[in-house]
C-alpha positions as a Python dict, from the first residue, in 0.01 Angstrom:
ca = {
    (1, 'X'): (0, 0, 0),
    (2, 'X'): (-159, 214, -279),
    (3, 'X'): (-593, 221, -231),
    (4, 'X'): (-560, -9, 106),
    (5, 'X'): (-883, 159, 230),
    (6, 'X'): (-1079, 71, -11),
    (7, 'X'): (-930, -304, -5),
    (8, 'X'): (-962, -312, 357),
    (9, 'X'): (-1343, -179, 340),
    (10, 'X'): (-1407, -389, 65),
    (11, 'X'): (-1298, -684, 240),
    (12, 'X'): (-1455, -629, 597),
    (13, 'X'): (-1823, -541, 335),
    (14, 'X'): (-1766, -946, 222),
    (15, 'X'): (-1680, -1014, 582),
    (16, 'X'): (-2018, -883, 704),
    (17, 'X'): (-2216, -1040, 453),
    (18, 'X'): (-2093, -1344, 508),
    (19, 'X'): (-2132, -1323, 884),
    (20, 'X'): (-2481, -1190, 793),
    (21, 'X'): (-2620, -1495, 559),
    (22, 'X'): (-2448, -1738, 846),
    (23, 'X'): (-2643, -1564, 1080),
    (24, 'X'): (-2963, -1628, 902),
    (25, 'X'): (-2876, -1965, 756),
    (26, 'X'): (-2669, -2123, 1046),
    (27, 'X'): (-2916, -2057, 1363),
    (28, 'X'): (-2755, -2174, 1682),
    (29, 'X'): (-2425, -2266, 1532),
    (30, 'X'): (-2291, -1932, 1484),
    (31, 'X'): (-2144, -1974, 1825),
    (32, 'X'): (-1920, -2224, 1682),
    (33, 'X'): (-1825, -2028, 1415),
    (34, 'X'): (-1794, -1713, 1635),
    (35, 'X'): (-1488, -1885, 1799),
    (36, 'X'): (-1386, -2063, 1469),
    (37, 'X'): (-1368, -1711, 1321),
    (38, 'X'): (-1143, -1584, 1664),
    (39, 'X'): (-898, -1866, 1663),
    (40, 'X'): (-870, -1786, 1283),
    (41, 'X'): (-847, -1417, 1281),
    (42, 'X'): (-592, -1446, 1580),
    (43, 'X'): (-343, -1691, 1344),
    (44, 'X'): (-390, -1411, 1079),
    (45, 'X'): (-309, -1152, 1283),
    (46, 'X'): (35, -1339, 1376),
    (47, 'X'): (105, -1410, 1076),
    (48, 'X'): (53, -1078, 935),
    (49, 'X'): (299, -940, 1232),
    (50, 'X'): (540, -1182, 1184),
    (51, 'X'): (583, -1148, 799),
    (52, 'X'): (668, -814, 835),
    (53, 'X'): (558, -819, 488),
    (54, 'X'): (332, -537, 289),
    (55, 'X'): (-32, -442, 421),
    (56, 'X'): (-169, -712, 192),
    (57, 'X'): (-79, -949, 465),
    (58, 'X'): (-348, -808, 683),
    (59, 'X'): (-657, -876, 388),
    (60, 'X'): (-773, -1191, 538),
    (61, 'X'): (-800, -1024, 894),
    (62, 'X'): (-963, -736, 793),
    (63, 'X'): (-1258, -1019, 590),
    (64, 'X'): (-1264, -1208, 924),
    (65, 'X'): (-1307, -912, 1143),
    (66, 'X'): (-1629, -843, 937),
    (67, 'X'): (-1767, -1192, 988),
    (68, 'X'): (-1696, -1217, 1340),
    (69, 'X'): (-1876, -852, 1376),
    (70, 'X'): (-2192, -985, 1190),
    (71, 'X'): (-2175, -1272, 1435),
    (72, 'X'): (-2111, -1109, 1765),
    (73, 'X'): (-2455, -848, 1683),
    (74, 'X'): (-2629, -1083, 1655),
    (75, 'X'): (-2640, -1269, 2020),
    (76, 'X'): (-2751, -997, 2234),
    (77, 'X'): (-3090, -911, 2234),
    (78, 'X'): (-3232, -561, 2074),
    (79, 'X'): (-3174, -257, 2282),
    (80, 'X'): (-3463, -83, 2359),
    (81, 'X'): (-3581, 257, 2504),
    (82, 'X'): (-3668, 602, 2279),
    (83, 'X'): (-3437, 726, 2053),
    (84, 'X'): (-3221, 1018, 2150),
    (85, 'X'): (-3324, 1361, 2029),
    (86, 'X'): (-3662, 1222, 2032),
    (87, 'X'): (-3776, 1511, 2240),
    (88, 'X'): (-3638, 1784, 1969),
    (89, 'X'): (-3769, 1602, 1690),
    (90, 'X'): (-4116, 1652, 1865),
    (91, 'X'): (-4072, 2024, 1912),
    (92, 'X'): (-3975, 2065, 1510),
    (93, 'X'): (-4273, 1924, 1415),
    (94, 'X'): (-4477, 2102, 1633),
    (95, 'X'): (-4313, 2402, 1500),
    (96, 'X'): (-4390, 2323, 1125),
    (97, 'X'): (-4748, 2262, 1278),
    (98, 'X'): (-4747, 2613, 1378),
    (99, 'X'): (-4675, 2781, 1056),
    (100, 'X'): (-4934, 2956, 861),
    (101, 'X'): (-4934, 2779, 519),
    (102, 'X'): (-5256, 2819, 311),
    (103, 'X'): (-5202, 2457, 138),
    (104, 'X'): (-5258, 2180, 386),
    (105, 'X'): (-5042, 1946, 232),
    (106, 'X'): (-4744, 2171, 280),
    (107, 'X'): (-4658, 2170, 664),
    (108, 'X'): (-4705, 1760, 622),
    (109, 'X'): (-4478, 1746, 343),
    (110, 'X'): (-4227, 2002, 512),
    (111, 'X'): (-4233, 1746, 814),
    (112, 'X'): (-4174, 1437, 566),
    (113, 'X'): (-3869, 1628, 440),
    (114, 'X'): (-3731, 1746, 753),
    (115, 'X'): (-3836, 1497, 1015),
    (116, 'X'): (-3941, 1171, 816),
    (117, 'X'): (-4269, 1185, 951),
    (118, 'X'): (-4535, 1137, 658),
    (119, 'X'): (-4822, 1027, 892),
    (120, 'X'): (-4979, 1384, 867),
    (121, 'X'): (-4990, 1316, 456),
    (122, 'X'): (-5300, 1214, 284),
    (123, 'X'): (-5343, 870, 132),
    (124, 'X'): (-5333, 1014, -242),
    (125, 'X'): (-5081, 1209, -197),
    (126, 'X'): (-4810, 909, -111),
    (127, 'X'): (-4943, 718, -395),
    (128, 'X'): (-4915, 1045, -647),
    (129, 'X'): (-4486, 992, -500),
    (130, 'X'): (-4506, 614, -546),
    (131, 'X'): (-4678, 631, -873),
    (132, 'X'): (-4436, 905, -994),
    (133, 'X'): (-4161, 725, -887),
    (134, 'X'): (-4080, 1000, -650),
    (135, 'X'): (-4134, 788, -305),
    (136, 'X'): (-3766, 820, -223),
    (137, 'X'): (-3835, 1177, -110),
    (138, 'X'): (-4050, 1063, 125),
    (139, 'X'): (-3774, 834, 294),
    (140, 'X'): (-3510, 1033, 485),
    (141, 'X'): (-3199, 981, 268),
    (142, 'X'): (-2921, 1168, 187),
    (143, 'X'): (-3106, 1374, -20),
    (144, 'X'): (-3189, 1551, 264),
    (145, 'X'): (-2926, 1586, 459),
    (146, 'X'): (-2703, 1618, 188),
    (147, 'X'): (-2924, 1957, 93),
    (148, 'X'): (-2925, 2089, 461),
    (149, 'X'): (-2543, 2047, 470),
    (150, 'X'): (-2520, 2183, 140),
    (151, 'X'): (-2745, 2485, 296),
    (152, 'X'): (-2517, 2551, 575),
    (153, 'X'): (-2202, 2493, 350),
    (154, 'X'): (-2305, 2790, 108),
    (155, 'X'): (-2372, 3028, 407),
    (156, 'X'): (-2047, 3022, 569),
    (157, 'X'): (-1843, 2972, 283),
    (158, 'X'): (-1876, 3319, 258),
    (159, 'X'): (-1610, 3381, 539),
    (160, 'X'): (-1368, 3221, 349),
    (161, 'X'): (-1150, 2913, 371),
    (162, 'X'): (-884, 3022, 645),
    (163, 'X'): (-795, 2766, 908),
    (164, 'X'): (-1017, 2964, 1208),
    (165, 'X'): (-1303, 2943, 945),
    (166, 'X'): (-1272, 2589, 898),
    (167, 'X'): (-1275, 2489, 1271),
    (168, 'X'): (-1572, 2754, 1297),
    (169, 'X'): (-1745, 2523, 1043),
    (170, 'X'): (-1634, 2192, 1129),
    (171, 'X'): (-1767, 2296, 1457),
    (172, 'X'): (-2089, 2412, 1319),
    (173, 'X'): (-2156, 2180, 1045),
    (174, 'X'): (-2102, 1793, 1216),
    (175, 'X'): (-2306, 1879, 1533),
    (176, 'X'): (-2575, 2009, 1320),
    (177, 'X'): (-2591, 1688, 1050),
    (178, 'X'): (-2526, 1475, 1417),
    (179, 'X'): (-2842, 1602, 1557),
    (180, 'X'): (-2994, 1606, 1286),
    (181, 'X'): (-2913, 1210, 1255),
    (182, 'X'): (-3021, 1128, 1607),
    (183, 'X'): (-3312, 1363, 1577),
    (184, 'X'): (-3443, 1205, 1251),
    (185, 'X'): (-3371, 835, 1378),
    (186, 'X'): (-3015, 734, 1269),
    (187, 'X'): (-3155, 556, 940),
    (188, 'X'): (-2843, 371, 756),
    (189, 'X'): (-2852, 642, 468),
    (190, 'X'): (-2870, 937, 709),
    (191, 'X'): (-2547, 754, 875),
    (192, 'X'): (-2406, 682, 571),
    (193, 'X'): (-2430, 1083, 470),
    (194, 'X'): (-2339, 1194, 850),
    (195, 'X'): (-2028, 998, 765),
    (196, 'X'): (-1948, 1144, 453),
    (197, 'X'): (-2025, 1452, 548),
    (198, 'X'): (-1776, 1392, 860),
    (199, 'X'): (-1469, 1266, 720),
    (200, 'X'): (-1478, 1512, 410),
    (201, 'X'): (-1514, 1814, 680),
    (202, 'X'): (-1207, 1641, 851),
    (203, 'X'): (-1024, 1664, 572),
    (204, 'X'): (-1074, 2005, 503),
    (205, 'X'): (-982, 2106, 852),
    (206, 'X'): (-652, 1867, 860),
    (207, 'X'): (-605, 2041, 459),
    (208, 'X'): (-571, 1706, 313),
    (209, 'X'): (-739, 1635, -8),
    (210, 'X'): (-1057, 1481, -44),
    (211, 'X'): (-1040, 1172, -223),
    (212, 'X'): (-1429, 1018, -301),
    (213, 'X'): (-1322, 637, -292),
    (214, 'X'): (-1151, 650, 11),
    (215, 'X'): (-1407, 833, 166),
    (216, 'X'): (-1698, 562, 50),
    (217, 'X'): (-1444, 309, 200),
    (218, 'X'): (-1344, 517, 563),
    (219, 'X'): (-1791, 574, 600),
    (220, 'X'): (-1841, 189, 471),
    (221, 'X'): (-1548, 44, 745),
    (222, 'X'): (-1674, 292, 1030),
    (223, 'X'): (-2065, 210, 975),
    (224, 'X'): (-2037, -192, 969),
    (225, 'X'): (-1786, -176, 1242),
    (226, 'X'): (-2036, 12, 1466),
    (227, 'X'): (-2386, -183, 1328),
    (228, 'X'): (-2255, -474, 1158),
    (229, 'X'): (-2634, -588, 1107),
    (230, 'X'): (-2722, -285, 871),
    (231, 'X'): (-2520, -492, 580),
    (232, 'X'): (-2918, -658, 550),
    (233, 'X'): (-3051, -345, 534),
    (234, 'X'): (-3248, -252, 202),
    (235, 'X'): (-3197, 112, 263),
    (236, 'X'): (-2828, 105, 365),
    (237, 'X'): (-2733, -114, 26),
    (238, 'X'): (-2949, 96, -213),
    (239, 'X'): (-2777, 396, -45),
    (240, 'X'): (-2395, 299, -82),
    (241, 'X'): (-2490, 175, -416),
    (242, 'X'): (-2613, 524, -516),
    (243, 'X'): (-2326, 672, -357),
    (244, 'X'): (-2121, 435, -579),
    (245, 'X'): (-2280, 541, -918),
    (246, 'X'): (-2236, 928, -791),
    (247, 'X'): (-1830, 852, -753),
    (248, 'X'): (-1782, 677, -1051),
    (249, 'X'): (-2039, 735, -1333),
    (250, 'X'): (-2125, 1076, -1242),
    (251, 'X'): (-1797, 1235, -1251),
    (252, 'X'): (-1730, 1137, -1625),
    (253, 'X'): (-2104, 1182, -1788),
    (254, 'X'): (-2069, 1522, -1635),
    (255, 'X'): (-1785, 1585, -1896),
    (256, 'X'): (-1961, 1486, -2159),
    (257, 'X'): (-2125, 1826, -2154),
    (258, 'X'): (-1817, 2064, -2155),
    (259, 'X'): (-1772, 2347, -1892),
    (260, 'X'): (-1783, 2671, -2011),
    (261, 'X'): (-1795, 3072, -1881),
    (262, 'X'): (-2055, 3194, -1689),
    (263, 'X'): (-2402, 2980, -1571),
    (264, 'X'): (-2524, 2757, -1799),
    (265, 'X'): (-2900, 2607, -1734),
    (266, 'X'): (-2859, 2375, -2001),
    (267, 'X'): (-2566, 2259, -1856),
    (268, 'X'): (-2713, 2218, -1499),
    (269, 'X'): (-3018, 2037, -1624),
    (270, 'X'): (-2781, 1765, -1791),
    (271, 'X'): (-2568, 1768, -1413),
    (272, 'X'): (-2896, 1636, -1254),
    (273, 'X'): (-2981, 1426, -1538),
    (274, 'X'): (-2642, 1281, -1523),
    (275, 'X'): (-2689, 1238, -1131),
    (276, 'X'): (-2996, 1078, -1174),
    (277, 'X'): (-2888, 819, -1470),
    (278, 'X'): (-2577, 730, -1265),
    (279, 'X'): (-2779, 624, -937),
    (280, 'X'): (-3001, 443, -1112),
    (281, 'X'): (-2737, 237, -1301),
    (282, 'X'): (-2630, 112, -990),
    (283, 'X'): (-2936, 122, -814),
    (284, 'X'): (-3155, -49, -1061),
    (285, 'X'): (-3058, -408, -1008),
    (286, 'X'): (-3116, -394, -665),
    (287, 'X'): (-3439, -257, -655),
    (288, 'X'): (-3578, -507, -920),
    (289, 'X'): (-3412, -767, -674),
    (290, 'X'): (-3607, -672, -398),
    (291, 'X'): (-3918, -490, -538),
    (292, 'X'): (-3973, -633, -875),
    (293, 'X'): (-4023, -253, -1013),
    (294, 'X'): (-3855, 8, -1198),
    (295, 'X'): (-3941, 378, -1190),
    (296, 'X'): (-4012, 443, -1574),
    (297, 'X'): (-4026, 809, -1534),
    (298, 'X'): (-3747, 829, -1275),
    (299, 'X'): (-3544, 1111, -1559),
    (300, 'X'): (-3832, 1326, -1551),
    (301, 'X'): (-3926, 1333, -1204),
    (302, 'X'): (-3543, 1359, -1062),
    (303, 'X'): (-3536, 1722, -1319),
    (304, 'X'): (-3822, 1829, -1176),
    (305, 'X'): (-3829, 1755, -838),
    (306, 'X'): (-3483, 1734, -712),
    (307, 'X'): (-3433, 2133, -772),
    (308, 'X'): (-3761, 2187, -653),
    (309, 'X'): (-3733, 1961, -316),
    (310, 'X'): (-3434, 2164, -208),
    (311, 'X'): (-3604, 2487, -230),
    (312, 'X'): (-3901, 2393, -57),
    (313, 'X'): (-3643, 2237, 247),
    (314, 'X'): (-3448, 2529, 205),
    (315, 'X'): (-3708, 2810, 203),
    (316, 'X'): (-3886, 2575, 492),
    (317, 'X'): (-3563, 2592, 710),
    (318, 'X'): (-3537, 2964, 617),
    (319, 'X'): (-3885, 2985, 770),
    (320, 'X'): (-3884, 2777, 1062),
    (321, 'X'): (-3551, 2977, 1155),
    (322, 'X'): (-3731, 3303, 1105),
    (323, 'X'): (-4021, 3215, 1316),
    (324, 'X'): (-3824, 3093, 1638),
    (325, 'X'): (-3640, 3437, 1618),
    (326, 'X'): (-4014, 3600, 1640),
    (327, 'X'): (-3987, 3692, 1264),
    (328, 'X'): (-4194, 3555, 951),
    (329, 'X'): (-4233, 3740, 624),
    (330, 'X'): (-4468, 3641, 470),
    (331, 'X'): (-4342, 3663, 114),
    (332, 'X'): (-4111, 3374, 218),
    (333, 'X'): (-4378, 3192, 402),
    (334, 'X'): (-4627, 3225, 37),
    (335, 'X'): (-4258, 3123, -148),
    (336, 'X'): (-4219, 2806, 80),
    (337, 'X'): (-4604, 2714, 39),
    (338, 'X'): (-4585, 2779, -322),
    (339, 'X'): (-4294, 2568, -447),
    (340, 'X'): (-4427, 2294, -231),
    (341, 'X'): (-4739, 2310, -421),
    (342, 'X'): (-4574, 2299, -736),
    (343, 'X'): (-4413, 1998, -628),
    (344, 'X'): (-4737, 1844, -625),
    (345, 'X'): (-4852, 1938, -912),
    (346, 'X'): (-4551, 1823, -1114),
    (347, 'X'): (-4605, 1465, -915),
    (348, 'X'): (-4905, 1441, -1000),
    (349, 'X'): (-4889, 1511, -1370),
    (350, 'X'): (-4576, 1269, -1398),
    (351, 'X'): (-4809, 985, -1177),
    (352, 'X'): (-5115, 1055, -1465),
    (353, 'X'): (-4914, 957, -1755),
}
């Protein structure tokens, strides 16, 4: 059956919703429906086996296996205890702590990039990202992980593309964005880029091709089968919905501007412009859904701060790596603490207009 992932994902996504607004709407009869949904589910599955017919026999399974998941979350009660990796998310932030920058905004901000935690941020310097329309890179997305991966990706591609090389980094890279995700608090859009991330370093290791849809459709299936509850999750819709305008706006505004030889900066500046239209295409709607708001200077502050967001984490990471091997030059310690204060600065011009 030609694109039956992305049926199949598609389907259990309207499953899960639909367990998810019977869940709020229903109260104590989504018991009933729980075992409405089995005995159904159970004659689809026989049918489906008994048909011996194509895979589009299995459709209305695969939309009841998403309701029934919504349902069965949502009995038992909320597990509780810390978070794993709490511990080493503690001991990064002390180490960011322990750096010498001469701004004092840029060890907080390093932490809000790396670890999520903006407490150590001033009051006026969250509103200069909300009033910028910037305040998504102060929510762990993945942004971030997507530039840490990104990172590590650059560094060892350098070793080449042999088959020991990609177990070496399939080895390297999914632990790393793992802790990383547990370490950072498992957020639907770090999970969402963790999975990504995952199946598109399995298929380089396997040598299969990387196909984007099916991809969005194998990380969309895997997440609500695990947490069926994140489907109500602000920050896990606006991120698949990104993710969405990235796979199929991006890709053709990018050839609007032709390739040609050698680097191009005009032609990178129109890639992130690109980038940042398509998310908020399909972005947009939802966030006027929930928040009533659009960012008005969203094109302006994506050029200016996306390129300079991933070389502050970079050169931070760079740093913090430095410094637990007993080294820190200081050049790159004055290069990480200036680029964050540039940051700043752009923010706050954008916020002032």
């Amino acid at each position: 059956m030609k694109n039956g992932i992305e049926a199949l994902s598609l389907l259990l996504t309207a499953g899960a919703g639909a367990g998810a607004l019977m869940v709020r709407y229903a109260g104590f009869h989504i018991h009933s429906c729980a075992f409405a949904g089995c005995i159904l589910a159970a004659c689809c599955l026989l049918t489906a086996l008994r048909t011996n017919s194509s895979g589009y026999a299995f459709f209305p399974l695969f939309f009841l296996l998403g309701f029934l998941a919504s349902l069965t979350s949502a009995m038992p009660p909320a597990p509780s205890g810390s978070l794993p990796f709490q511990g080493a998310g503690d001991s990064l932030r002390a180490a960011v702590d322990g750096l010498p920058f001469r701004h004092d905004t840029t060890g907080p901000l390093l932490k809000a990039f790396l670890t999520g935690d903006r407490s150590g941020l001033p009051k006026e310097t969250v509103a200069v990202f909300r009033r910028s329309g910037a305040s998504h890179l102060l929510a762990l997305s993945g942004l971030h992980i997507g530039i840490i991966y990104t990172l590590f990706a650059r560094i060892l591609s350098v070793f080449g593309n042999a088959k020991a090389v990609r177990i070496g980094r399939f080895a390297i890279t999914i632990p790393a964005a793992l802790w990383f995700t547990l370490m950072t608090g498992a957020s639907p859009s770090i999970v969402r880029a963790f999975l990504f991330i995952s199946l598109s370093e399995l298929a380089a290791l396997l040598g299969r091709p990387r196909h984007p849809m099916k991809v969005f459709a194998g990380a969309l299936t895997i997440q609500l089968v695990l947490t069926p509850q994140v489907i109500t999750s602000i920050g896990f819709q606006l991120s698949y919905m990104a993710m969405l305008g990235i796979l199929l706006l991006f890709p053709p505004m990018r050839r609007w501007y032709p390739a040609g030889h050698g680097f191009n900066p005009v032609r990178k500046i129109w890639e992130v412009a690109a980038l940042s239209i398509a998310c908020q295409v399909t972005t947009a709607p939802l966030a006027w859904f929930y928040f009533r708001t659009f960012p008005r200077y969203f094109l302006i502050t994506n050029l200016m701060t996306i390129p300079l967001t991933t070389v502050t984490i970079s050169l931070g990471i760079a740093v913090l790596a430095l410094s637990a091997a007993g080294l820190c030059p200081h050049i790159l310690l004055t290069a990480a603490d200036a680029v964050a204060a540039l940051l700043l600065r752009c923010l706050e011009t954008i916020a002032a207009l």
